[in-house]
N, C-alpha and C positions, 0 to 999 in steps of 0.2 A: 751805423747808427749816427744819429747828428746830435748837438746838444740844444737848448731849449732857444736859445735863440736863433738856430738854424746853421749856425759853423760846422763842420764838419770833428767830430772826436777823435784827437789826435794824443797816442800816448805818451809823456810825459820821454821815454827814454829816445820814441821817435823825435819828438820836438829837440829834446839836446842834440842829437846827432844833427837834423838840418842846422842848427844853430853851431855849431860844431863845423861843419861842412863848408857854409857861407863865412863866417870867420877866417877857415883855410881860402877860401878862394881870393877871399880881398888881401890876404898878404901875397898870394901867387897869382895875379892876375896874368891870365892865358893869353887876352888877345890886348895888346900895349898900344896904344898907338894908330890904332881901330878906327 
């Protein structure tokens, strides 16, 4: 299902986990020096 202006409907607990996720990644960044 999409919402009215066309975004894709993303649930609320999935939205905190990417934001959750991306958070973790920027204090552990993976590839340093890249």
């Amino acid at each position: 299902d999409e919402t009215v202006d066309g975004r894709p409907l993303i649930p609320k607990s999935a939205l905190a986990e990417m934001v959750r996720l991306e958070k973790n990644f920027r204090k552990h960044p993976e590839s340093e020096g890249e």
